[in-house]
N, CA, C and O of each residue as an XYZ file, in Angstrom:
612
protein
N      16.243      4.700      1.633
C      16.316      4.554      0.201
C      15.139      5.300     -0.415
O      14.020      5.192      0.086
N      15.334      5.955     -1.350
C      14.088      6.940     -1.912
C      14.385      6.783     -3.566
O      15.198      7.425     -4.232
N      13.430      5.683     -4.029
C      13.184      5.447     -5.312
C      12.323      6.397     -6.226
O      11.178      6.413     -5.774
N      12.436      7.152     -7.283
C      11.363      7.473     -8.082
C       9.728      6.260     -7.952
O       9.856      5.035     -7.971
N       8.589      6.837     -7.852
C       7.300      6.525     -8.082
C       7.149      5.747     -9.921
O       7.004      4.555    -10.194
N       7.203      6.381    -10.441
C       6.672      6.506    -11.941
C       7.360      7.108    -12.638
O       8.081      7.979    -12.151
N       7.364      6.886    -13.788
C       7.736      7.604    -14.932
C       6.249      8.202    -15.395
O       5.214      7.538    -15.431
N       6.400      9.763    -15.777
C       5.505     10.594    -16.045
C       5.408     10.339    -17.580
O       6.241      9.610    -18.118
N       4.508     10.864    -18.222
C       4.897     10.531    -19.825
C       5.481     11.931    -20.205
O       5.038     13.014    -19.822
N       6.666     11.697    -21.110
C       7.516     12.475    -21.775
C       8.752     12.762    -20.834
O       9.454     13.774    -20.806
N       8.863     11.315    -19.873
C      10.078     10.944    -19.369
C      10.354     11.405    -17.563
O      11.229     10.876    -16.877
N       9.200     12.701    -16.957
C       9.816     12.659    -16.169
C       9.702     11.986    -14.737
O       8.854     11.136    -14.465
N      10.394     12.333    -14.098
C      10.092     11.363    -12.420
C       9.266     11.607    -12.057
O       8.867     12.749    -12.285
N       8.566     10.827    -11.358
C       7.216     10.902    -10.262
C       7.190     11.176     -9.155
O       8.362     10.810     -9.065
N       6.900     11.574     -7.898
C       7.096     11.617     -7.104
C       8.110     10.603     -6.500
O       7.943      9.420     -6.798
N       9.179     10.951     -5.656
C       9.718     10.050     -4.747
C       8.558      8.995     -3.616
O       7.358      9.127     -3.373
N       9.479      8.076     -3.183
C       8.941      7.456     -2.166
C       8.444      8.398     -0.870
O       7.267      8.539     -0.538
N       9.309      8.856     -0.377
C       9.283      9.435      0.675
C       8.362     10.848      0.353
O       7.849     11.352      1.352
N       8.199     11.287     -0.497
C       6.664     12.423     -1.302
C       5.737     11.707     -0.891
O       5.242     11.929      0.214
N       5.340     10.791     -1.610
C       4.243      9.608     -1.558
C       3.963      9.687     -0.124
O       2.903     10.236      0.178
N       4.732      9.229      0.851
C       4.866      8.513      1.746
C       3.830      9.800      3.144
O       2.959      9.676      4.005
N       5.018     11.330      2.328
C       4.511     12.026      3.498
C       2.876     12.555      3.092
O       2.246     12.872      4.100
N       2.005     12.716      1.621
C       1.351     13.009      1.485
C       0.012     11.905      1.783
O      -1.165     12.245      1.658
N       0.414     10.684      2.150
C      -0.276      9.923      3.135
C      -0.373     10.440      4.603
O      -1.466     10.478      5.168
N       0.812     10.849      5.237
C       0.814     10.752      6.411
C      -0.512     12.440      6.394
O      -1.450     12.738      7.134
N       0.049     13.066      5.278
C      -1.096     14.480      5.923
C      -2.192     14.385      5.496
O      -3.041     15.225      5.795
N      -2.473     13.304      4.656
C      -4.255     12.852      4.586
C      -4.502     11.663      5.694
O      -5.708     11.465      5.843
N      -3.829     10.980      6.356
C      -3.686     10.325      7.397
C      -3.835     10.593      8.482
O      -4.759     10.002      9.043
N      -3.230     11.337      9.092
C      -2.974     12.077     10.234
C      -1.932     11.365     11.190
O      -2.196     11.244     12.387
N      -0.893     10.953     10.723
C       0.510      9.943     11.360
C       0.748      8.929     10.869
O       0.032      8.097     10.311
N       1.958      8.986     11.103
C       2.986      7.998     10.388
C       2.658      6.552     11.278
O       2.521      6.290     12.473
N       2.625      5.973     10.322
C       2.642      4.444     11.025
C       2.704      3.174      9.853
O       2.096      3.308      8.791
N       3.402      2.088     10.119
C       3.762      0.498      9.581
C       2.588      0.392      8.560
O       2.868      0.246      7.370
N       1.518      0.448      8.894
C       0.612     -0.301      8.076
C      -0.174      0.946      7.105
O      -1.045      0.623      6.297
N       0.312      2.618      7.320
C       0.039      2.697      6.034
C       1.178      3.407      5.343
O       0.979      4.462      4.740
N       2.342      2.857      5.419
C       3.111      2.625      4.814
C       3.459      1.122      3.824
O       4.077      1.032      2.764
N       2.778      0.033      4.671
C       2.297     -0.980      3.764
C       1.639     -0.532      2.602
O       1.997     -0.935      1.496
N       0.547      0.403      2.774
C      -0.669      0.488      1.930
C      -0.060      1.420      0.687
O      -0.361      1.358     -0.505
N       1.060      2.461      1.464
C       1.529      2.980     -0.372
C       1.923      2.143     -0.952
O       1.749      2.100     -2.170
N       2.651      1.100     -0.223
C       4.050      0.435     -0.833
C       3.225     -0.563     -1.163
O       3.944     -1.348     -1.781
N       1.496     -1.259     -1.093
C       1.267     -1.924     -2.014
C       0.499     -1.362     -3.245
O       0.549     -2.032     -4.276
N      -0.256     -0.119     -3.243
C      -0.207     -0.033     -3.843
C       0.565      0.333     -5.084
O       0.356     -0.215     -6.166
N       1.364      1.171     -4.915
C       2.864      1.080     -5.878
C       3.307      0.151     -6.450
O       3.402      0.249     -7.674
N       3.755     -1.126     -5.770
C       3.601     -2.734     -6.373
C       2.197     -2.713     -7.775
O       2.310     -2.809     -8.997
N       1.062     -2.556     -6.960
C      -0.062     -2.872     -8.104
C      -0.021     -2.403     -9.090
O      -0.484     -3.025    -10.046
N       0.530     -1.153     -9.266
C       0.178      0.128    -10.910
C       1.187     -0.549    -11.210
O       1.033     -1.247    -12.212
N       2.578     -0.629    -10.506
C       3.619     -0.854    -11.361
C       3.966     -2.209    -11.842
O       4.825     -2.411    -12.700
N       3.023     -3.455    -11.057
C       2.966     -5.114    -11.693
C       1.241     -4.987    -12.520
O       0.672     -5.796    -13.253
N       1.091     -4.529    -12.351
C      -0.356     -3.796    -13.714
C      -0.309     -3.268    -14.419
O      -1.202     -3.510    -15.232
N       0.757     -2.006    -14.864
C       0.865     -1.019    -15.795
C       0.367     -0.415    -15.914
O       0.356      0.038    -17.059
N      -0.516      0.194    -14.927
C      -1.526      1.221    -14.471
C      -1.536      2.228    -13.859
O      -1.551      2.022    -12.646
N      -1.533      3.548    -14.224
C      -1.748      4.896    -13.323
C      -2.461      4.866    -12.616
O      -2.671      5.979    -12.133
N      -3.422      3.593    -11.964
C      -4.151      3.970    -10.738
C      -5.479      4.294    -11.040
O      -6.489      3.598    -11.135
N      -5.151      6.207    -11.248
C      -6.435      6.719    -11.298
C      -7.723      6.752    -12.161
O      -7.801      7.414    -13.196
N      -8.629      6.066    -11.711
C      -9.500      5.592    -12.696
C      -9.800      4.616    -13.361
O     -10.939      4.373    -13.760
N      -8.429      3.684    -13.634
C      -9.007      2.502    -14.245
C      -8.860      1.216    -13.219
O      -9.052      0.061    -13.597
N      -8.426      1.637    -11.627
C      -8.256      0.788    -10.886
C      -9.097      0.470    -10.322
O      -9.914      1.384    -10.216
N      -9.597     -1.065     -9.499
C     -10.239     -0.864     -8.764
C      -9.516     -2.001     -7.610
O      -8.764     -2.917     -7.944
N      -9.990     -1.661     -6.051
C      -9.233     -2.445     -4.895
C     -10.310     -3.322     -4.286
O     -11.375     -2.711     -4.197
N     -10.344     -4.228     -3.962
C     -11.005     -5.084     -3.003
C      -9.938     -5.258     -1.277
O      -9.238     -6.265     -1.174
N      -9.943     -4.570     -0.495
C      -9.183     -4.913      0.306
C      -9.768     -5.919      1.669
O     -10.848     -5.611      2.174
N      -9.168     -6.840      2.085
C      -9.244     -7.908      2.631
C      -9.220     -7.585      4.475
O      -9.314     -8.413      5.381
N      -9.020     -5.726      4.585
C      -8.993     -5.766      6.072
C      -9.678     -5.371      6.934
O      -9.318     -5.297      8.109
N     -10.823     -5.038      6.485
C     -12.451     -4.852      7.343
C     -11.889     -3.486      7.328
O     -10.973     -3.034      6.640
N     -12.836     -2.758      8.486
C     -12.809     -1.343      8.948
C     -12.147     -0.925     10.141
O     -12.344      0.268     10.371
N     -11.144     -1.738     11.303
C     -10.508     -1.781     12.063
C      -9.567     -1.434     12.313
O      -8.891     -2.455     12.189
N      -8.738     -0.460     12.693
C      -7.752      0.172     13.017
C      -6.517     -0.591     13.576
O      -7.076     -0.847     14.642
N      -5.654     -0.993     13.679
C      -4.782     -0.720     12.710
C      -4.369     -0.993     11.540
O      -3.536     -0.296     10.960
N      -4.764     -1.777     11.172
C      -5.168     -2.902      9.979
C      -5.746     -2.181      8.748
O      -5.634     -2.536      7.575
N      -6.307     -1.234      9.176
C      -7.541     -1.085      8.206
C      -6.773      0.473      7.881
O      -7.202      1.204      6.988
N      -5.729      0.799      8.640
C      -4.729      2.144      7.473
C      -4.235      1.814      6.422
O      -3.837      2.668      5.630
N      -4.145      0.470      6.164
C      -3.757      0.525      4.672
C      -4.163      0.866      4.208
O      -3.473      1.622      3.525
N      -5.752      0.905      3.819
C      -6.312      1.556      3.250
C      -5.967      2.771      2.977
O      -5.875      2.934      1.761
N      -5.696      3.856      3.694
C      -5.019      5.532      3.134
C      -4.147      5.357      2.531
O      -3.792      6.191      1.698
N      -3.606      4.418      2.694
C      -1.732      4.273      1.796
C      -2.331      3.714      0.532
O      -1.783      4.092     -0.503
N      -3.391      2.850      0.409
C      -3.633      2.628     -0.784
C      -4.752      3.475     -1.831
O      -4.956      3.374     -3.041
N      -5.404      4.405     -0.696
C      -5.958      5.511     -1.210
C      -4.879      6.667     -2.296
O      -4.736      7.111     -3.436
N      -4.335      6.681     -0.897
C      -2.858      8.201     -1.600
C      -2.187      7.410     -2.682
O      -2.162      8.137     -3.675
N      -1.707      6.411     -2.909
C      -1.070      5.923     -3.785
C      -1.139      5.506     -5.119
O      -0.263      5.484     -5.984
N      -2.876      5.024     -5.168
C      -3.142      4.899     -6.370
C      -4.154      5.165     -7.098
O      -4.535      4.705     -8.175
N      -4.787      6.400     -6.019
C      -5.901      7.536     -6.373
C      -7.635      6.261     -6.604
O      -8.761      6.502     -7.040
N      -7.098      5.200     -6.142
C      -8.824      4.633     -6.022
C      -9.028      5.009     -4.286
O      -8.295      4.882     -3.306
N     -10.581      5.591     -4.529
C     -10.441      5.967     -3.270
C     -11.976      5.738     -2.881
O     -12.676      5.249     -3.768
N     -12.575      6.035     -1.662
C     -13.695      5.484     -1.036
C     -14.957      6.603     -1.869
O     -16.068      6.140     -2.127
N     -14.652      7.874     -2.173
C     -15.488      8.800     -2.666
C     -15.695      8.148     -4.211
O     -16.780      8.410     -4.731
N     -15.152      7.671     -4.660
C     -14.900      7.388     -6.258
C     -15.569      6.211     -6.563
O     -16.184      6.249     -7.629
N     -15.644      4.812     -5.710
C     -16.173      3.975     -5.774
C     -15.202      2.767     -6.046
O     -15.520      1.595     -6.249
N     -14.203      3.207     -6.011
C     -13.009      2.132     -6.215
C     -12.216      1.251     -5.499
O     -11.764      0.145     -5.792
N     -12.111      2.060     -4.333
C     -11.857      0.771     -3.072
C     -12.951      0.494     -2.359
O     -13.872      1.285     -2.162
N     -12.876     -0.701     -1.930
C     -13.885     -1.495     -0.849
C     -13.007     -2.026      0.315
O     -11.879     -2.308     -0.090
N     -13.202     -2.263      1.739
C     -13.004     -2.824      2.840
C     -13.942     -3.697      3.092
O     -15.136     -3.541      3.348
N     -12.984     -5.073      2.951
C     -14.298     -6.056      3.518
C     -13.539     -7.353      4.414
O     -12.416     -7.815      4.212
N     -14.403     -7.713      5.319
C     -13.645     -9.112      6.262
C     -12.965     -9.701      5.495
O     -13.104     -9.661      4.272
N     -11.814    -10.572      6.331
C     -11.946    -11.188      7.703
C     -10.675    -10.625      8.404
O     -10.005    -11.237      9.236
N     -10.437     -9.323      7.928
C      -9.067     -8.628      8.712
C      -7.734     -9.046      8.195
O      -6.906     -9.398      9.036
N      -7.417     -9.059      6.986
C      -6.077     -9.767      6.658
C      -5.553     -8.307      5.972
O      -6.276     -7.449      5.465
N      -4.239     -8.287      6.094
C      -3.563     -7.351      5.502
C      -3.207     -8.123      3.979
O      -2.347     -8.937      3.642
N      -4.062     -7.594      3.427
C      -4.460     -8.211      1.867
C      -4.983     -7.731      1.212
O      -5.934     -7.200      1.785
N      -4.974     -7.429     -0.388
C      -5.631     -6.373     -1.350
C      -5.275     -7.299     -2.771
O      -4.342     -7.986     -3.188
N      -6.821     -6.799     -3.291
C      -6.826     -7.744     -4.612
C      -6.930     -6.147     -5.550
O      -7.711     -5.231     -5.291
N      -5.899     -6.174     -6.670
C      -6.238     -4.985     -7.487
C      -6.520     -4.944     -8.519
O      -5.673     -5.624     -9.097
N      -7.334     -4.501     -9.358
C      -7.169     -5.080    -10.691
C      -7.925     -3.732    -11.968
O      -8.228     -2.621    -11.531
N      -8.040     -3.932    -12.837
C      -8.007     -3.477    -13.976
C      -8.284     -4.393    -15.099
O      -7.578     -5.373    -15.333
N      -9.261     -4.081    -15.752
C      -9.812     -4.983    -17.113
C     -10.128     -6.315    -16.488
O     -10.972     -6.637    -15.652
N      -8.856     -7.257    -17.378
C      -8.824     -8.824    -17.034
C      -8.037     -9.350    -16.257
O      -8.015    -10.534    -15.922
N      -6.769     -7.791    -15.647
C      -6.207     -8.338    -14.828
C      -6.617     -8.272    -13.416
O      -7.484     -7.446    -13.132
N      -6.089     -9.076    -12.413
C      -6.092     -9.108    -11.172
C      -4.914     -8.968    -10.296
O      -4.226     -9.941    -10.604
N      -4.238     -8.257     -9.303
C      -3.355     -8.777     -8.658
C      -3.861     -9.180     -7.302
O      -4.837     -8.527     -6.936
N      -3.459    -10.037     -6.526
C      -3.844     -9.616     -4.919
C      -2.354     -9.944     -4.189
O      -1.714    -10.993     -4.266
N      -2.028     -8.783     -3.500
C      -1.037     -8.680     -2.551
C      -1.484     -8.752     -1.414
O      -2.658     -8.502     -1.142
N      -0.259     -9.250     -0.247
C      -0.708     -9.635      0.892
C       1.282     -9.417      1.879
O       2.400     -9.795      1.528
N       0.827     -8.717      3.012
C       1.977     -8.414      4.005
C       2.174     -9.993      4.077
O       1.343    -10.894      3.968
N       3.476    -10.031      4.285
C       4.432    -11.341      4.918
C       3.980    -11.599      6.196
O       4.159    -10.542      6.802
N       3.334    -12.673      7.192
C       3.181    -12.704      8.100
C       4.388    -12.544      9.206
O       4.281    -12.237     10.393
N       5.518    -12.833      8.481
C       6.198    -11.912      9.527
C       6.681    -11.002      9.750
O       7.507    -10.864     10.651
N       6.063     -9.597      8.522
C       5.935     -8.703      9.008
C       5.159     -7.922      9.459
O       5.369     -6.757      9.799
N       3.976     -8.665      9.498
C       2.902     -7.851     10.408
C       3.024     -8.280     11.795
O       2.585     -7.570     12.700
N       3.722     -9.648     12.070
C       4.051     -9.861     13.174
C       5.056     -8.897     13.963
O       4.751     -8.571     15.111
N       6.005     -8.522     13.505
C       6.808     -7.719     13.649
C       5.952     -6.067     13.969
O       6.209     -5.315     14.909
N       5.153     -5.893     13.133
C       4.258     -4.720     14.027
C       3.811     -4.664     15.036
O       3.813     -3.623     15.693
N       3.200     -5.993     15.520
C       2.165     -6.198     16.166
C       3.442     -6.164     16.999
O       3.476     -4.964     17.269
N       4.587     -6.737     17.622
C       5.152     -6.836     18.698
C       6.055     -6.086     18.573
O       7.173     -6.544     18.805
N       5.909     -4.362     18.078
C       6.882     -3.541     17.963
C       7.712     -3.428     18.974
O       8.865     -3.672     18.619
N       7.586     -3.101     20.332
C       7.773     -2.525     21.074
C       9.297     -3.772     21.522
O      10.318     -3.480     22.144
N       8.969     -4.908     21.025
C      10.741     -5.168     20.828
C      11.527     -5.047     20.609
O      12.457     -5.685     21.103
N      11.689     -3.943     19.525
C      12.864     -3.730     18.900
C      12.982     -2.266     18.225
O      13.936     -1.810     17.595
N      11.707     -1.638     18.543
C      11.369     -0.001     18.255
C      11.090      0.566     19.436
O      10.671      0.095     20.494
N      11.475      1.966     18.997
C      11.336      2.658     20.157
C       9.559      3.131     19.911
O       8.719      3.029     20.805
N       9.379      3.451     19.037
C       7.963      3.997     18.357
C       7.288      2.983     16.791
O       7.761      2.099     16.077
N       6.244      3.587     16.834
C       5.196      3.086     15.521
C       5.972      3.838     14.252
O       5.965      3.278     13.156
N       6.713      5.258     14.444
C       7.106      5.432     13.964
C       8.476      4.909     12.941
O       8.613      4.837     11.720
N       9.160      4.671     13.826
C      10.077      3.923     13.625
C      10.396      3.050     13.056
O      11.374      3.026     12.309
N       9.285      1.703     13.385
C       8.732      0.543     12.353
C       8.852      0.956     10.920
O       9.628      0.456     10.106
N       7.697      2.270     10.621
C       6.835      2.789      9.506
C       8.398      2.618      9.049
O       8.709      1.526      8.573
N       9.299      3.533      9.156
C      10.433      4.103      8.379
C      11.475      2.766      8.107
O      12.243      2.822      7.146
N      11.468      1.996      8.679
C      12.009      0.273      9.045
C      11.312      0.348      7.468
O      11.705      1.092      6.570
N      10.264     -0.551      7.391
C       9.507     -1.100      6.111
C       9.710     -0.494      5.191
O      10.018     -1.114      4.173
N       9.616      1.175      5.144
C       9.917      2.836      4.456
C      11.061      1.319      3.040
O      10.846      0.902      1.902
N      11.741      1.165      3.695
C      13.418      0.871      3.018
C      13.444     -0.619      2.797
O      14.484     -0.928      2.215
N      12.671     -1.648      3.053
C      12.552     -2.744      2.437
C      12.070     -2.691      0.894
O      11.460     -1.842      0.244
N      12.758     -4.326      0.500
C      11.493     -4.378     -0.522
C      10.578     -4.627     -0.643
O       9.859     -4.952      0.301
N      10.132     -4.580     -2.049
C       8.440     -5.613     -2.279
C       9.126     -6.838     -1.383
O       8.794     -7.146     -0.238
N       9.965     -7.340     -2.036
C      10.604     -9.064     -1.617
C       9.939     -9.489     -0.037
O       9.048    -10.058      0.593
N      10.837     -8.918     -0.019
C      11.010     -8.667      2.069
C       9.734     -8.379      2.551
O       9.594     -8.719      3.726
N       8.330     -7.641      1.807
C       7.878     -6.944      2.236
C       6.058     -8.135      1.995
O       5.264     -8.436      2.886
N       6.002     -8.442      0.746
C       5.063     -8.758      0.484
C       5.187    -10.030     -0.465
O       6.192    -10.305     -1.121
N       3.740    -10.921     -0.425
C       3.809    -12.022     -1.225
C       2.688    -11.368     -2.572
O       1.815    -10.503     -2.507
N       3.102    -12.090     -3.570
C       2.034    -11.256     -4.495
C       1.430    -12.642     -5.999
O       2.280    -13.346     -6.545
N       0.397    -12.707     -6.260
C       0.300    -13.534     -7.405
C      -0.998    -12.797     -8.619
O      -2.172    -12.654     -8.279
N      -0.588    -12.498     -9.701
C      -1.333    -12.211    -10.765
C      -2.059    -13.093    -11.102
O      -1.609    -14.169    -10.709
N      -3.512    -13.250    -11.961
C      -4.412    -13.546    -11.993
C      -4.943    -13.283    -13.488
O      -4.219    -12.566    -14.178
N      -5.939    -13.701    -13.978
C      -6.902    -13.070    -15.184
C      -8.185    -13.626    -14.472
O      -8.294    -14.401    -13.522
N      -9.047    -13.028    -15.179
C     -10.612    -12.955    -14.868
C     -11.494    -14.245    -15.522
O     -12.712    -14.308    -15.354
């Protein structure tokens, strides 16, 4: 399934999903589940925020510096242009696939379904590859995909 990103102003489409998706993987360096989480939350955030991201966002993410866990981070880099050079995302303990986003007074914090990170973690049941997974989630929804609750300051 390949949804439009955004509406541009003066109407037009934004990048597709699968744009998004691959211009992670080449600031990434491979496709994989969890930073495909990380576009697909951030995408959730601009678009349950009303925010372009760049610049007026900022991320607190919940998954330390640890690999595999800690690719969300690029997905939420590529996706909603807060990025580690800029001062806008942070990585901090206790390893949860979790991100608080916010802007002004709002807050969101999203967080993977535990059973679908479970489902990563024991790929090799039902995938042939990491890849595979990635493109699995690629086509879920938010629903399916993530729990999410808004906030004010």
């Amino acid at each position: 399934m390949v949804m439009p990103l955004e509406k541009r102003s003066g109407g037009s489409e934004g990048p597709c999903l699968q744009e998004m998706i691959d211009r992670a993987v080449e600031f990434h360096g491979h496709l994989g589940p969890f930073l495909v989480l990380g576009v697909r939350m951030g995408l959730l955030a601009k678009r349950e925020l009303g925010s372009s991201g760049f610049g007026e966002m900022k991320v607190i993410a919940k998954t330390g510096g640890v690999p595999s866990l800690s690719c969300l981070l690029d997905g939420i880099q590529i996706s909603t242009g807060c990025t580690m050079g800029k001062g806008k995302i942070f990585a901090e303990p206790p390893g949860l696939p979790e991100a608080e986003f916010s802007t002004g007074e709002r807050i969101l914090t999203i967080r993977a379904k535990d059973e679908v990170v479970d489902e990563i973690r024991r790929w090799r049941e039902r995938y042939p590859s990491l890849e595979d997974v990635a493109r699995e989630i690629q086509g879920r929804s938010d629903e399916e995909l993530f729990d999410w609750k808004p906030q004010k300051r």
